[in-house]
N, C-alpha and C positions, 0 to 999 in steps of 0.2 A: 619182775613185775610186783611181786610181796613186798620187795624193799620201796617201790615207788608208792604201791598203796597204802605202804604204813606213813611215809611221810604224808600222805594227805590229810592224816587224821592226829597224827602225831600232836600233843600239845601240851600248853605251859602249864607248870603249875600254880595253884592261886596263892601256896602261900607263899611271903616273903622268905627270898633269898639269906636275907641276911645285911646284904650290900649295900651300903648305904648311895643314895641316890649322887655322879658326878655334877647332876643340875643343883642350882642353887637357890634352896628352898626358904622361900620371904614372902609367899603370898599368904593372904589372908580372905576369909569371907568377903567383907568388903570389895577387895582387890575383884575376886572373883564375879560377886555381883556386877560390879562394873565391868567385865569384861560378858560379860553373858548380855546384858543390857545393848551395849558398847557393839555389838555383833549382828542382833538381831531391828535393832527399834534404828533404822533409818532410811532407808528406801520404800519401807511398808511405810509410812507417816507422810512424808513428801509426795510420794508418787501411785501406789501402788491404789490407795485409799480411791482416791479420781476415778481411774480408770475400771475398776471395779462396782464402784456406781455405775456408773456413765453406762456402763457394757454389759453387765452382768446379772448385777443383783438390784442394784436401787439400795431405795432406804434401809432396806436388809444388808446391806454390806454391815451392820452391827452385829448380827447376828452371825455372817459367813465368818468375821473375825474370832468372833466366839468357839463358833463349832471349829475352826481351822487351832485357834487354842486349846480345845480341849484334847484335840488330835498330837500336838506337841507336847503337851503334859503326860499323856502317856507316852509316848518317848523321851519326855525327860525323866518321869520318873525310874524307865529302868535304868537309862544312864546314871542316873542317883546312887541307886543300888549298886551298880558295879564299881563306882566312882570309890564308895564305902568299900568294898570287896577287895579292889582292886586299886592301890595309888602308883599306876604308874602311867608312864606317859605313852601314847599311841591311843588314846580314844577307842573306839568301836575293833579297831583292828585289835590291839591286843585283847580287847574282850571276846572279840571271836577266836581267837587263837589257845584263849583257857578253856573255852567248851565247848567248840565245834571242833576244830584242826583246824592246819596251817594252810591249806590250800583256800579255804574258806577265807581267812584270815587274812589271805595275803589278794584276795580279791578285794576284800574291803578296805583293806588299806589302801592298793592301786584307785579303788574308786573316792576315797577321799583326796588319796592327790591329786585328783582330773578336778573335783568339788571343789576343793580349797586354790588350786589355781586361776581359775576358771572364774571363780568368786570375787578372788582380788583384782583380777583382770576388769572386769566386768564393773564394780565399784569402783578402780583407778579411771576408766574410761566414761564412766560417768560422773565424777567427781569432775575430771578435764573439761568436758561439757557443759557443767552449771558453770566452772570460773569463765567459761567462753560466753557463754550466756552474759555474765554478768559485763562482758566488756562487748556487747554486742559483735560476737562470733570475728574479733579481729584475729586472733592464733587459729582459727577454722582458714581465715581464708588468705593469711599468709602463706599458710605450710600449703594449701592446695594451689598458691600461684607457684610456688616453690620445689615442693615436693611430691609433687600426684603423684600416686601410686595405679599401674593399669586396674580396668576398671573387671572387679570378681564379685561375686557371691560370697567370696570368702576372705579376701582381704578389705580393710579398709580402705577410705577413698584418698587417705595420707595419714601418713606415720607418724601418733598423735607425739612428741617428743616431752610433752607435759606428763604424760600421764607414763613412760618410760620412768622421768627422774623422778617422777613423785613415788613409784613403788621402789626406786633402788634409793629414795633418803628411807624409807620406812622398814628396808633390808638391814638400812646401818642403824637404824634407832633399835630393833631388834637384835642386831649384834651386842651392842652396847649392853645390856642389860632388860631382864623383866622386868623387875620391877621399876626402872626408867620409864618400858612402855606402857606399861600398867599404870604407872602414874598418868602417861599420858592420855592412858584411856579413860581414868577414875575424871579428870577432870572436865575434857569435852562430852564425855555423858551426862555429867552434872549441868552445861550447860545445855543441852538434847534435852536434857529433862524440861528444864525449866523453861524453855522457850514454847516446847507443848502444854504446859500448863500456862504459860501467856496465852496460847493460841486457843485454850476451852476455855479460862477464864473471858476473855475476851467474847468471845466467839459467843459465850453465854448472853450477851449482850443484843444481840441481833438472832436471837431464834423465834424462827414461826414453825411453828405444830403444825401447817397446812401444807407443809414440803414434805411430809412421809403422807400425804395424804393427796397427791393430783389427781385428780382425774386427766386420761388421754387426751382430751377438749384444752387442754391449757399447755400440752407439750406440743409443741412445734412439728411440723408434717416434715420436716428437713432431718427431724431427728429421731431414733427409735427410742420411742417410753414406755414400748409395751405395752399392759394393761393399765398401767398408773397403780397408785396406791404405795403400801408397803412394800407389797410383793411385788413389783411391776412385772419381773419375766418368770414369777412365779418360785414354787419351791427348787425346783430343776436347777433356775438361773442362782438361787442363794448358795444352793450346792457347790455349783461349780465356780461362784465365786469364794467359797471354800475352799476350791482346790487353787485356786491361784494365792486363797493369801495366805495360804499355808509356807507358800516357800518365804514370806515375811519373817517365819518364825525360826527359817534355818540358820543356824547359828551358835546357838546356846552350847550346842555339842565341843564348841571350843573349850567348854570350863573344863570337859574331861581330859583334856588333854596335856593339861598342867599338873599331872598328878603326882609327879616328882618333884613340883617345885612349888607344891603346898607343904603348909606347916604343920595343919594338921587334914590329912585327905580326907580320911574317913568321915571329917563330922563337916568339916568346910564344903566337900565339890556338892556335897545333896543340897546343902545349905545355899550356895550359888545358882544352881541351877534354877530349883525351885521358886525364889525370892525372884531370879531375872524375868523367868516368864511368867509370874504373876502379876511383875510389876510392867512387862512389855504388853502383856494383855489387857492391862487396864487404860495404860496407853492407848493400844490402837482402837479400842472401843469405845474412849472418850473421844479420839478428835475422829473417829467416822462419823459418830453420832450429832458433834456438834457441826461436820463440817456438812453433814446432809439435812440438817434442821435450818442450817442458815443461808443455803443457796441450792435449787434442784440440779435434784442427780444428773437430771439429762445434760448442764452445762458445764460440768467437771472435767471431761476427758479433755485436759491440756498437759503440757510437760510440766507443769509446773502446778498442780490443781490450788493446792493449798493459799500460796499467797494470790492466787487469784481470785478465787473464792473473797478470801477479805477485803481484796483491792474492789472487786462488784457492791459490797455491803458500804463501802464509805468509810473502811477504814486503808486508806494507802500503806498510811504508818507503820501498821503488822508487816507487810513484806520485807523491809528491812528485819527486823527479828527474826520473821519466819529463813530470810535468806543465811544468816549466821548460824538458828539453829540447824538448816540443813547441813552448811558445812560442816558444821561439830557432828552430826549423824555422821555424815559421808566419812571422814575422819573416822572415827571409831569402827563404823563397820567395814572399813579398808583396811584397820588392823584387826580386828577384829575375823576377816577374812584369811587373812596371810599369817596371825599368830599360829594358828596349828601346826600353818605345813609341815615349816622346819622340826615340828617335833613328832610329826607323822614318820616322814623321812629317816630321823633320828632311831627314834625307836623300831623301823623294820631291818636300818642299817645295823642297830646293837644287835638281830638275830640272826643277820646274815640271811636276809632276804635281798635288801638290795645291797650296793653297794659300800663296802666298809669304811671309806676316806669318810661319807655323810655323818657317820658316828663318832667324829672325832670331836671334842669337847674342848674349847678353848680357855685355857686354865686360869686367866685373867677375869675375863666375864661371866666362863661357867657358862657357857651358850653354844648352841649346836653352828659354830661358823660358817661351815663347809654346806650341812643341808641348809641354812639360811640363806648364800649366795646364790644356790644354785635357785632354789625356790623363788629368790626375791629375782633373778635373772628371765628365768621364765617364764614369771609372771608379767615381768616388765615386758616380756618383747611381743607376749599373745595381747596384753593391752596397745602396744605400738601399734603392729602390725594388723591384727587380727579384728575381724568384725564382731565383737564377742558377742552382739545380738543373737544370732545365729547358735551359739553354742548357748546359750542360757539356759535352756532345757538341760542339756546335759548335768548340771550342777545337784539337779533336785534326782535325775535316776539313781546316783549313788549315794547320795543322803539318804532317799528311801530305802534301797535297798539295805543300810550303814541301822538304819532303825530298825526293821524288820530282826534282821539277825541279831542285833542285842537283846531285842523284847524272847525272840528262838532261845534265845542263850540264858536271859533268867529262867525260862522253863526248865531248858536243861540241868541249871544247874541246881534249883530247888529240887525236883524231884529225882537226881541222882546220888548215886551208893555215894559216901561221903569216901575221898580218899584218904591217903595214908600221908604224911609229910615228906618222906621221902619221894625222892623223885625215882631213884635207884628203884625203889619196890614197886613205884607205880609202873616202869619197865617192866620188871618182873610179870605183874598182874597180865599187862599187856603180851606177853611171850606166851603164855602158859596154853598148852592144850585147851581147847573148847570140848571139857569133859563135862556134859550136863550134871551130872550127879556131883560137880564141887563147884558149879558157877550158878546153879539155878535151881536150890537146893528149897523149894515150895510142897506148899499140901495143900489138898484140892485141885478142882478141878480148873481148867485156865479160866472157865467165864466168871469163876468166882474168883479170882486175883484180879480178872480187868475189873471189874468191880467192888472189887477189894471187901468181902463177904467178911471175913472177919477181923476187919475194921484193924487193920497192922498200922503203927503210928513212925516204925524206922525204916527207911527206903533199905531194898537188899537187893542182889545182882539181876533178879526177875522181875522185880517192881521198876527198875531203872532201864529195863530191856522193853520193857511194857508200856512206858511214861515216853519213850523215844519212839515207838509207832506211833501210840495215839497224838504224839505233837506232828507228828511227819505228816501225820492222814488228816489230822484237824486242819492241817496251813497247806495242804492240797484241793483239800474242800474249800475253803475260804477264797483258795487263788480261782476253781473254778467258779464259785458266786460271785466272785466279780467282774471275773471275765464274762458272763452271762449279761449280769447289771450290764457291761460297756455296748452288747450288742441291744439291749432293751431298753435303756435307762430310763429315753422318753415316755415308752408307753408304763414303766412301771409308776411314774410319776402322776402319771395320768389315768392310772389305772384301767387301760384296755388291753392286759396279757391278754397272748390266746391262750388257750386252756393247757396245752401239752408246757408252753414255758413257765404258766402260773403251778403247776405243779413238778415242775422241773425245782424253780424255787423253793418250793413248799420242801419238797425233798433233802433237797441240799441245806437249808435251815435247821433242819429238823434230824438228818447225819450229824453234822456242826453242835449242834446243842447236846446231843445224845455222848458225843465222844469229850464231848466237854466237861460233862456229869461225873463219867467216868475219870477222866486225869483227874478232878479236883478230887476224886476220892482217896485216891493214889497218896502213898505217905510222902511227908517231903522232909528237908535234912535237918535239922535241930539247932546248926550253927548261928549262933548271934552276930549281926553287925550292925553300927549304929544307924544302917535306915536300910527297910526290905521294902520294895514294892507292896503295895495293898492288895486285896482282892486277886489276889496268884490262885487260877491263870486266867481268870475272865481279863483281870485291865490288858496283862501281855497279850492278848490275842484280840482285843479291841485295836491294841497298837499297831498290830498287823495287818490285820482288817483293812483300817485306816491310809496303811502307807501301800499295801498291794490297791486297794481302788485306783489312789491315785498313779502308781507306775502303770495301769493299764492303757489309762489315759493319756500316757505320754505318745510323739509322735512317732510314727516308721522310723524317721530320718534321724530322729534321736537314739531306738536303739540302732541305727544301724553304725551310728557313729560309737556307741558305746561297745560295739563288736569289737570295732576298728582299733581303739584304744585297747580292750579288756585282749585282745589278738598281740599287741606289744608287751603286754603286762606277761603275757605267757614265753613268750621270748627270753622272757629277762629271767621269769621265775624257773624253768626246764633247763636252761643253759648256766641258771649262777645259784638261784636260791636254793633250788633243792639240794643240790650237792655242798654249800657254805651255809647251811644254818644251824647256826650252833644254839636253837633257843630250846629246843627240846630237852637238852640234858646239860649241868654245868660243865664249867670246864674240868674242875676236879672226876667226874662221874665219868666223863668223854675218854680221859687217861688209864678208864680201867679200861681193857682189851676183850672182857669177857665177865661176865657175871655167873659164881655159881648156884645153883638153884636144885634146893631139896622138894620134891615131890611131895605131897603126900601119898599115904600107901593107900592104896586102891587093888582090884583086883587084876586091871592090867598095869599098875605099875608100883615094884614093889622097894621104896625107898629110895628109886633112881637116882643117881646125882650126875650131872651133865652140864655141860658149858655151853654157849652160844656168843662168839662176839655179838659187839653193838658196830653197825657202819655209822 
């Protein structure tokens, strides 16, 4: 049982190995910006914009995109920070895996490969859709005279065969080469780009000011306009069309995940990140703005909002454009979706998480083959077969979840004892007796250390023992204020708490800020990288904030499938990884049999020298 619970905490170290990366390293800023772009800016623009008026927010759909951006800034910026920290490939997973442990780690990783599946699925099947679309639904209604599928809840109504061969050419374009697809991506972004600035420019053309301004008298008794005005369903409804367009902004998480096959990581993946979703936010906040100024919200909710919106104004013309630039979106954010996987895979297959073949590196391209096949396979046949409607929800629990524990994991790792380079010693540290008087070696009394009374500026084994409560009990309180918010949210909107839940709140605010006080007191570690989160730990635990609201809100049905899924991950992880994962210790450190280890003299122990293998 000691040996099982150390492997759950067991974890990598952050400095470089040494080893230079098998991936083949040719990305640049640029490259990256366009894949961060390329991932996130095409579904939100085309569709997402519509439906979010129409239902939701109204003319405030500028503002939900805003707050939903400011929401993904703080998880980009800690992925920033780790991106500098950390240049290697596995995203969120291997960042959980340096400062949480491996069982952590290896959850987040399972839940990015349900996210990045799930994702391409979802994009290849709507991509098949618009070209169906565009040839009035003839490959709809051949495969369904040909091929119907019996009629479920959970398969589709025929086995889309477009959208199968179009994720296994995008399997082989990613074989081939990154920076092949990278190119790929640098270019139909640039034409994404510029067909959204046709669509504001233009669009600037045909605005009336009196469309964020309706009164209910001018919306249609056929349709819900709410109040009218800016706020038609009020704050509540902007809210919660914040919470839909936030999953607009999933994506960017891709740049981290090329951190071995940058050029330079450290200063590029902050630099990618940051530029994508500044420049994806300005995006979606320009064409919601002109696209709600130029036709009312209430008539948007179609498949297609955007070119129809211009096609109502008198401009037919745009929808050619706008149809191109969708397909350049769709395109990019279908690789953009499926670039990670393979190196999700890749990199938990190098630690002997999952399976070892996925780690094998094809010495022509330099490309993970084997997890590319299986992933582009996969993915292919959940878009065939599968309703991916139905699963969409699931994409955004594990992304939440994937942000949460990064933003945990900058906490951790600023305010922890700074380790040693070796990894051997970091064992060591780990083995050693828990003799308080050589691990938590303080003066004064404990309220004056959580307080940190005489203002200490270098974390030490008590300050880091101390810094790992108050983050534990801070993101406990946080998870209970919003589970609270989910059961009140109406009335808090509306401001008729009853009294016991308005001071239930007041309470829990008020825990939350007090323990906040204290971590920011707390010393944190001295190390330079070329970019650290700001404001540490208010912005990280805004970031948390942010992403537990919205997992609360997710449905039954979504976690219950996220069980189901996280229920196989444990299968694989108990029967293979635990026992094959070679990421805790090199291979050189593995071949020693036993480490020996001088004490210090203490009163019970006096010079002892003693061995312990490593399993």
């Amino acid at each position: 049982m000691n040996t099982i619970l150390r492997a759950f905490v067991r974890r990598k170290p952050i400095e470089d190995s040494g080893q230079e990366s098998q991936l083949n390293r040719c990305l640049g800023p640029i490259d990256l910006t366009a894949l961060g772009i390329g991932s996130t800016l095409g579904v939100g623009v085309y569709v997402i914009t519509g439906t979010v008026a129409a239902k939701l927010a109204g003319p405030s759909v500028v503002l939900s995109f805003i707050i939903a951006a400011i929401a993904s800034i703080f998880a980009g910026l800690c992925y920033a920070e780790f991106g500098a920290r950390v240049p290697k490939a596995g995203s969120a997973y291997i960042y959980s895996y340096i400062s949480v442990g491996e069982l952590m780690a290896f959850i987040i990783g399972w839940n990015l490969i349900l996210e990045y599946v799930i994702g391409t699925a979802s994009v290849a099947r709507s991509y098949s859709n618009y070209i169906d679309y565009l040839f009035e639904n003839k490959i709809q209604n051949f495969l369904m005279q040909y091929l119907k599928l019996p009629a479920s809840k959970w398969f589709s109504s025929y086995p889309d065969i477009f959208a199968f061969s179009l994720t296994m050419l995008l399997a082989v374009i990613l074989i081939i080469g990154v920076q092949e697809s990278t190119r790929f991506t640098t270019i139909f972004t640039g034409v994404n780009i510029l067909v959204i600035i046709y669509c504001v420019i233009v669009g600037m053309f045909k605005i009336d000011t009196h469309n964020w301004n309706l009164s209910p008298k001018e919306i249609p008794p056929n349709h819900d306009g709410g109040k009218g005005g800016f706020l038609p369903f009020g704050v509540q409804g902007m809210i919660s069309g914040a919470a839909t367009c936030f999953y607009s902004f999933v994506g960017f998480d891709a740049i981290a995940t090329t951190g071995e096959e940058v050029l330079n990581p450290q200063r590029d993946i902050p630099i990618g990140i940051i530029v994508s979703l500044l420049i994806v936010t300005v995006a979606y906040s320009s064409v919601s703005a002109v696209q709600t100024l130029v036709w009312p919200f209430w008539d948007q909710d179609q498949k297609a909002p955007l070119p129809y919106v211009f096609e109502q104004v008198g401009f037919p013309f745009a929808k050619n454009v706008i149809t191109i630039g969708a397909l350049a979106g769709l395109s990019t954010s279908l690789l953009g979706a499926m670039f990670p996987l393979p190196r999700i895979l890749y990199a938990m297959a190098n630690d002997g998480l999952l399976f070892k073949f996925l780690a094998n590196i094809n010495p022509r391209f330099k490309t993970p083959v084997a997890a590319t096949i299986v992933s582009g396979l996969f993915s292919a046949l959940m878009a065939t077969f599968f309703d991916v409607e139905q699963l969409a929800e699931m994409m955004s629990i594990g992304t939440l979840l994937a942000y949460s524990l990064v933003a945990i994991s900058i906490l951790i790792l600023r305010y922890k004892k700074e380790e040693p380079i070796s990894i051997a010693v970091d064992v060591i540290q780990n083995l050693e007796y828990n003799d308080s008087r050589s691990n938590f070696i303080y003066e004064g009394s404990l309220l004056s250390r959580i307080i940190n009374h005489k203002s200490l500026d270098t974390p030490d084994a008590f300050s880091s023992q101390i810094c790992l409560w108050l983050i534990s009990l801070i993101n406990l309180f946080i998870l209970a204020f919003n589970g609270l918010m989910y059961f009140y949210e109406e009335q808090l909107y509306q401001m008729t708490l009853p009294i016991s839940v308005t001071i239930a709140f007041v309470s829990l605010l008020i825990v939350i800020i007090a323990l906040t006080v204290c971590l920011a007191r707390q010393p944190m570690i001295g190390s330079s990288v070329s970019f650290k989160v700001p404001l540490v730990p208010v912005l990280p635990l805004l970031s948390v904030f942010a992403n537990t609201y919205l997992m609360v809100h997710l449905s039954i049905l979504t976690w219950f499938r996220f069980i189901i899924w996280m229920t196989i991950g444990f299968v694989i992880y108990f029967s293979y990884g635990i026992v094959k994962s070679v990421g805790y210790l090199t291979q050189e450190e593995r071949d020693r049999l036993s480490i020996v280890r001088t004490t210090p003299t203490s009163n019970e122990f006096d010079n002892e020298t003693f061995t312990e293998p490593i399993e």
